[in-house]
N, C-alpha and C positions, 0 to 999 in steps of 0.2 A: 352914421349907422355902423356898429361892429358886426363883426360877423364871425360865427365860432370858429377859437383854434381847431385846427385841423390836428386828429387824433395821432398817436405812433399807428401804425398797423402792424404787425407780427406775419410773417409769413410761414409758416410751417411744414417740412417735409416728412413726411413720414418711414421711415425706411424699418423696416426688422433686422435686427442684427445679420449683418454679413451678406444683405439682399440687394447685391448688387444695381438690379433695376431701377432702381428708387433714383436714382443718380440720371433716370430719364426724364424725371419731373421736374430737376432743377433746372431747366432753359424756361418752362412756361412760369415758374417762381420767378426770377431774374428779369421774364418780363413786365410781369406784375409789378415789381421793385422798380424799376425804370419808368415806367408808365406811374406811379404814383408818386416819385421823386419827381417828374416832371411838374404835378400838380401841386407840389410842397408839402406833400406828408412827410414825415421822417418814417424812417423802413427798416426792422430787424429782418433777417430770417434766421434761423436753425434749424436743425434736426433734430425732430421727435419732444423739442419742448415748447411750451406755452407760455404765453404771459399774461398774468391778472390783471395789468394793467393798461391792453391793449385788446382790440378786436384780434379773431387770430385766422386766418385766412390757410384750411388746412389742405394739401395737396396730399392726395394719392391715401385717404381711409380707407379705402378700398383693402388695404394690407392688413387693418386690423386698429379697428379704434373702437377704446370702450365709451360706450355711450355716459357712464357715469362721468364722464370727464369734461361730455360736451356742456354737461350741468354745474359744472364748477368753473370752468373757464367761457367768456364768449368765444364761441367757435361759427365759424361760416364754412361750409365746406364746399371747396372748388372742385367740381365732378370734370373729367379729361378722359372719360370710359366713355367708350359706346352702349347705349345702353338699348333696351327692348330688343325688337323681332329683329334676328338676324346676325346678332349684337355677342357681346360681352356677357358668359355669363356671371354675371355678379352674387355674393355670397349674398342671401336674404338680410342679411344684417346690415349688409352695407347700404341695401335699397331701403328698410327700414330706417334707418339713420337719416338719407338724402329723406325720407318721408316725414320728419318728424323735427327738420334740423332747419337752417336755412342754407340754401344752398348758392352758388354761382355757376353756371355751366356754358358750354360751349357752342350747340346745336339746342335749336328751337327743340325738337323732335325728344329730346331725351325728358324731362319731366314726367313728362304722362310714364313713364315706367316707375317712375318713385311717386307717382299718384302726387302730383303739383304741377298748379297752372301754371302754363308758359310765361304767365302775367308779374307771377309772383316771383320768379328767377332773373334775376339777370343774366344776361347772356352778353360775352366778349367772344373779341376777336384778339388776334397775333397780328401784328403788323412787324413795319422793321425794326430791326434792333442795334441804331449804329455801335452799340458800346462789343460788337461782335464782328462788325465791319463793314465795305469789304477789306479782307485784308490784302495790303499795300504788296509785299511782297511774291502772291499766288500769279504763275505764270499765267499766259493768254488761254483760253479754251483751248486753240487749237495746238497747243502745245502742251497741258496735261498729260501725263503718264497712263491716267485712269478712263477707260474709254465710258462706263458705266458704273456705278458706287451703289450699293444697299446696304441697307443697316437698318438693324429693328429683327423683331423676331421670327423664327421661319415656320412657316408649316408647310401641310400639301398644297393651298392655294397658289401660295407664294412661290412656292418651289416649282412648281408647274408652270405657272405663268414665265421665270427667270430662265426654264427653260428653253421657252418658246421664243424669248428674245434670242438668246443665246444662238438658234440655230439659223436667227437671219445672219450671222456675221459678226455680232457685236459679245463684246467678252464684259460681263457685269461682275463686278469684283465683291465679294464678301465677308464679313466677318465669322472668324472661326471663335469666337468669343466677346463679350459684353465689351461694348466699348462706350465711353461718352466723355463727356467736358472735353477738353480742348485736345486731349487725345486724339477725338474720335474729328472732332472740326480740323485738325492737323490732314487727316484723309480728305476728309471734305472740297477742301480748298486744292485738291491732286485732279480733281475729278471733273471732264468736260461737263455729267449732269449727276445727279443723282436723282434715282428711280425711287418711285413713289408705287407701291401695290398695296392694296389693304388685306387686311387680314381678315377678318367678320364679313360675310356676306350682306350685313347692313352697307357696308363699304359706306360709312362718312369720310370727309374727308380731315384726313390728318394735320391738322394747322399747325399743330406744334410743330415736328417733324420740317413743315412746310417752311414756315416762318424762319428757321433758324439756319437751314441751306439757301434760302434767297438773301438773308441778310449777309451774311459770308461774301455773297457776288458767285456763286455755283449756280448755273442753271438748274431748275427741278423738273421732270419729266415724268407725270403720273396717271395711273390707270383711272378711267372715268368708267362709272356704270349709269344707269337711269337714278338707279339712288343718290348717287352724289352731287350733292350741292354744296361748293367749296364759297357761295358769294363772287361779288364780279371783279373783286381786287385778287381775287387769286387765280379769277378764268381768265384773265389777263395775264397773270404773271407768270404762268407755267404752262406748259408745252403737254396736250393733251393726246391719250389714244385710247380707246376702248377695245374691246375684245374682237371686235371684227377688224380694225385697223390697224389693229399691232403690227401684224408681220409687214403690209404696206408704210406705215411711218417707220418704221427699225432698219424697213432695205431701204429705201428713198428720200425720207424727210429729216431724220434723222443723224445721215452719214453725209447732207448735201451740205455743200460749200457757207449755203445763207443759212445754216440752222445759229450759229455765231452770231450773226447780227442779229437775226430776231429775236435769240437769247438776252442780247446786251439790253434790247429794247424794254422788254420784259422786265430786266431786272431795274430799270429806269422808273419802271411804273411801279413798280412796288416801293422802292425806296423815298416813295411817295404819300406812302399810304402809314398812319398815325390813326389811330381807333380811340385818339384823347375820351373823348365824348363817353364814351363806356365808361374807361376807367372814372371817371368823376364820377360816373351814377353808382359804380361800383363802394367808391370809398364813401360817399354819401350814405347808402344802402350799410357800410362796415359801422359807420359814426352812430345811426340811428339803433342798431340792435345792441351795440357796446353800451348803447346812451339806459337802454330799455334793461339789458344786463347789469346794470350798475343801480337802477329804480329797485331794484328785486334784492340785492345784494345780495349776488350771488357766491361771493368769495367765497367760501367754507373759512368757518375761526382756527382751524387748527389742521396746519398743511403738514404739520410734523408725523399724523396719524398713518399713515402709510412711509416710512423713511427707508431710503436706497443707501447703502453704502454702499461707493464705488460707481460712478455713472458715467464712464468711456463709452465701449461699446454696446450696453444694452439700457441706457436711458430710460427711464418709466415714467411717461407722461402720467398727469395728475398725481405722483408720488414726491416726497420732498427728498431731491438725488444730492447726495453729500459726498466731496469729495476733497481730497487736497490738492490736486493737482488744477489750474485753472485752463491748461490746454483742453483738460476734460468737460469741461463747459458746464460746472454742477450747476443746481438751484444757488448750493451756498458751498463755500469753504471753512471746511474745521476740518481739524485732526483727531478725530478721538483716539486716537495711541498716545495724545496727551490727556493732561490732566484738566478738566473742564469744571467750572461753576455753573449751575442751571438755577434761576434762566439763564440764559443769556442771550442778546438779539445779533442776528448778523445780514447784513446786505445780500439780496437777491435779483438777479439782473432778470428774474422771470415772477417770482411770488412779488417783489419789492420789498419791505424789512419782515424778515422769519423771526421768531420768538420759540426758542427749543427750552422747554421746561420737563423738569421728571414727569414721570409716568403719564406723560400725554401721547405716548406711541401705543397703536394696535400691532404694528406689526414693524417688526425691520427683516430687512432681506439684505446678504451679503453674499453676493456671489463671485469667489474666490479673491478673496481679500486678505483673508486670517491672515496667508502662507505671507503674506508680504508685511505686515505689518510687524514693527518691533519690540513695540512694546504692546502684547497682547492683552496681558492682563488688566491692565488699564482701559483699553478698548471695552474691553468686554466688561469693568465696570462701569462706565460712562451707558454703554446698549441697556444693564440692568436697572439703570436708574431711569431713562428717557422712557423705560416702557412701563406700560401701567399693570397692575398683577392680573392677573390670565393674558397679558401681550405674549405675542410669539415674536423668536428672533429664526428667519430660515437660513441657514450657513451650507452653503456649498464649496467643497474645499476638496484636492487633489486625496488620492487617497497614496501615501507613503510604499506602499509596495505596486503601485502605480511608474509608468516609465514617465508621466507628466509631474512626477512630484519634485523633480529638480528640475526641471528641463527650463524653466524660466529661470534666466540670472536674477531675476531682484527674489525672489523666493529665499525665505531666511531659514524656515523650519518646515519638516513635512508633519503631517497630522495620522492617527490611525485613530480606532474606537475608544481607547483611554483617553482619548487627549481631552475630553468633556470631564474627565471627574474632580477638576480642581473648580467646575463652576456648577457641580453638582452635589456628589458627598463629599468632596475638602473645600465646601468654599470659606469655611472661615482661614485657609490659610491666606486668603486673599482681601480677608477684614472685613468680608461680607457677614453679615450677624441677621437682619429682619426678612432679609428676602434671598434668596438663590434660582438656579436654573434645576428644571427636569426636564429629561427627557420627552419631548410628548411624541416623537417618531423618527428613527431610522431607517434610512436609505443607502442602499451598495446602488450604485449607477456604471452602468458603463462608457465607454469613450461617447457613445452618442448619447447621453444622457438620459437613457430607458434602463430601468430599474432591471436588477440581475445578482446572479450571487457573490460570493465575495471574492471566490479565485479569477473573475474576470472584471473584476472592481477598478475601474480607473478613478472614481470620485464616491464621498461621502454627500450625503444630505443628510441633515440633522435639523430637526426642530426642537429647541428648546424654549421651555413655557418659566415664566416669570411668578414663582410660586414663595408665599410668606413659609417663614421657619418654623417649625413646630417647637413648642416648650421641649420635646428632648434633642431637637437640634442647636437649638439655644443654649441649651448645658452644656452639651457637647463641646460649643463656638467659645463660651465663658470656661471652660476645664481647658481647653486648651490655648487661649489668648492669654498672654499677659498679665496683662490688666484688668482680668474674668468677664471680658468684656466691656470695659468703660467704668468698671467701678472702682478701680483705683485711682487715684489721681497719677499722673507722670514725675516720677522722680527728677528733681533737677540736674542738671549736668552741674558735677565741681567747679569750683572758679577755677583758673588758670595760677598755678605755682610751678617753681622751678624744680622740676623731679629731683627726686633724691639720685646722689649717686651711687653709682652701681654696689660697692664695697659698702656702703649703708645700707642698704637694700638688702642685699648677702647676710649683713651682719643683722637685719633686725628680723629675717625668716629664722636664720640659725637659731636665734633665740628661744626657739619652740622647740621640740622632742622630733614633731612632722617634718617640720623643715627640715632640722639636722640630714634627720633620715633622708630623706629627698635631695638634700645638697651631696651626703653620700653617693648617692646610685647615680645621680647626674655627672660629681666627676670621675666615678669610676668607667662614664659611657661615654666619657670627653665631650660631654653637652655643655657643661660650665668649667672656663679654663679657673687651675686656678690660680 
């Protein structure tokens, strides 16, 4: 009997440009990856992109995922938000999405907010994660530096509570800033335990969080209420107090001699604890909806309809991100500041082979690009041709009497209002003849990118629309080309002879009245010796 290859899965984080927190998702990701490497799937993850050819297991939508995306790629979305009474409030879209989507989550109890059975979710746990530790080199408990460790975000709950510890004795040490990855695990492993308070008066309890200080080998020491139910691998593993026991566990149980051992014990039992059994129903559950997305054929034919130039820091999932740099992680690599043939097919480690043909884009967006590229004109004929007529191209670019308009060393040229008229009214200097650029809207922005006038102009936006030539733009292109535009044929280049020399040369101008004249005034300005 065979039995099906076991699929890639994609893991996906989602972050916004420059949103640092997103960087908190990536330990339950990493879990995920592990726990399904264990089972023999093969495991990408990235940030903010998708693959058509994998189930895509998305983390943290909560931040902003367009729903048209979920319908072009299999997406399953992994919810790690507290949700309902008490809870997280979540943007309506997000709970629409979980409502409408499949989901994976973490608490029995979270579903019924996105209106789905308990029955239809799966639901995981965290367990240990040796590829985290514990690490070898972190001194004994009783010799860490850190007597109490938090991290995570603060409010009044939180704040209140860290004070009430604080005044039995004990000093809990904080962050003045976003910390995570191995940064934030460097403090981790300083610290006799690290504190666990919730934030949300639902107070679930924190697994992620949880999971990734007991694997370390850090005891965890965390607030319990009536509401929380952590499961019995985690009421085992960590050292509890509730609001009426705080100040009694902080002066006494806490600071006693045997909290060490039954810390060690604790972490004994966890590092025991594997949730295999999930993840298999999980990837099973990934296999079937990829299988059901693939029946439908969901691909969209034409990924180029949306095109990104430049996809470093602001990535646009469901759009096709083109870039030349490959630390940038594009869909695909080309240059368009070269010279390109369409079609043409190119490898995609997300779409798999892309197919870029003229006028099959609706829209391109280039946000700040122009100023670095070198050969622009060619860019910008390659954009003209990929888009179809009424396509928009959106350009975002420093604006030249802007203090950002040099301040980046790879920036070759600054840009002002004219810098559009050679792909507007001169585009035939640029060999353009059937079609050119108009205007279809200008933008003064300022440093923060809200729209403002021109003496506090740090950036241009410009949208340019993909418009045929008129018959008297066409005269105009043929009056002033060449070859009046394509109707003459190309004169040949001469064969190759051995020039005349100079004193023949001299001697066969002379031979005219013009020349004479002109060999005069030449050597009387010692331009030709004689």
């Amino acid at each position: 009997m065979t039995t099906e290859p076991t699929p890639t899965v994609h893991l996906c984080i989602i972050q916004p440009p420059g949103y640092m927190h997103s960087m908190g998702l990536l330990d339950a990701a990493l879990y995920f990856r592990h726990e399904f490497r264990q089972i023999g799937a093969e495991v990408t993850v990235a940030k903010n992109r998708l693959r058509h050819d994998a189930p895509n297991l998305v983390f943290g939508a909560h931040l902003g995922f367009d729903p048209a995306v979920a319908r072009t790629f299999c997406c399953i979305f992994v919810n790690l938000e507290q949700l309902g009474a008490g809870g997280s409030q979540m943007p309506p879209a997000y709970l629409d999405l979980l409502r409408t989507s499949r989901v994976i989550d973490y608490d029995v109890g979270n579903p019924r907010a996105y209106d789905q059975r308990a029955e239809d979710v799966p639901l995981i746990s965290f367990g240990y994660a040796p590829y985290v530790g514990p690490v070898k080199s972190a001194s004994p408990l009783d010799q860490r530096p850190f007597d109490l460790l938090f991290f995570g975000s603060m409010n009044a709950r939180r704040r209140q509570l860290i004070e009430r510890i604080e005044r039995t004795g004990r000093t809990v040490v904080t962050f003045d800033a976003p910390v995570y990855g191995p940064e934030r695990d460097a403090f981790i492993v300083q610290a006799r335990a690290v504190l666990n308070c919730h934030y949300y008066d639902s107070a679930l309890f924190e697994q992620v969080r949880a999971f990734q200080v007991l694997s370390l080998g850090t005891p965890l020491v965390s607030e319990s209420t009536e509401r929380t139910q952590p499961g019995d691998v985690f009421q085992a593993s960590v050292s509890w107090f509730t609001n009426d026991s705080l100040e009694a566990f902080f002066t006494n149980e806490y600071p006693s001699p045997d909290f060490a051992g039954r810390a060690a014990s604790q972490l004994k039992v966890f590092q025991n604890f594997n949730p295999m059994h999930e993840y298999v129903h999980v990837l099973e559950f990934a296999r079937a909806a990829f299988a059901t997305n693939r029946s439908i054929g969901q691909s969209p034919p034409n990924p180029q309809r949306l095109l990104h130039i430049g996809s470093g820091k602001d990535y646009r999932a469901g759009w096709l991100n083109v870039d030349i740099l490959e630390s940038a992680q594009p869909d695909i690599r080309v240059d368009l500041s070269q010279t390109q043939f369409w079609p043409s097919t190119f490898p995609s480690p997300f779409w798999g082979e892309v197919r870029l043909q003229a006028g099959a884009s609706d829209l391109i967006y280039a946000n700040n690009v122009l100023e670095h590229v070198t050969d622009l004109a060619t860019m910008m004929h390659n954009c003209l041709e990929l888009l179809r007529v009424g396509g928009l191209m959106v350009i975002e670019v420093p604006y030249e009497q802007s203090l950002g308009a040099w301040q980046d060393p790879t920036h070759v040229r600054a840009l002002n209002e004219n810098s559009w008229l050679y792909y507007t009214d001169w585009f035939w200097y640029l060999g353009w003849f059937e079609h050119r650029f108009k205007i279809n809207q200008f933008q003064w922005l300022d440093g923060k990118l809200a729209r403002c006038e021109k003496a506090s102009a740090a950036f241009m936006c410009v949208t340019l629309e993909k418009v045929p030539t008129t018959v008297a733009e066409r005269m105009t292109a043929r009056t002033m080309r060449q070859d009046f535009g394509g109707l003459l044929d190309p004169v040949p280049l001469p064969s190759k002879t051995a020039p005349l020399p100079a004193c023949d040369l001299v001697q066969s101008q002379s031979s005219h009245p013009l020349a004479t004249q002109y060999l005069a005034h030449a050597q009387a300005d010692g331009t030709v010796s004689e």
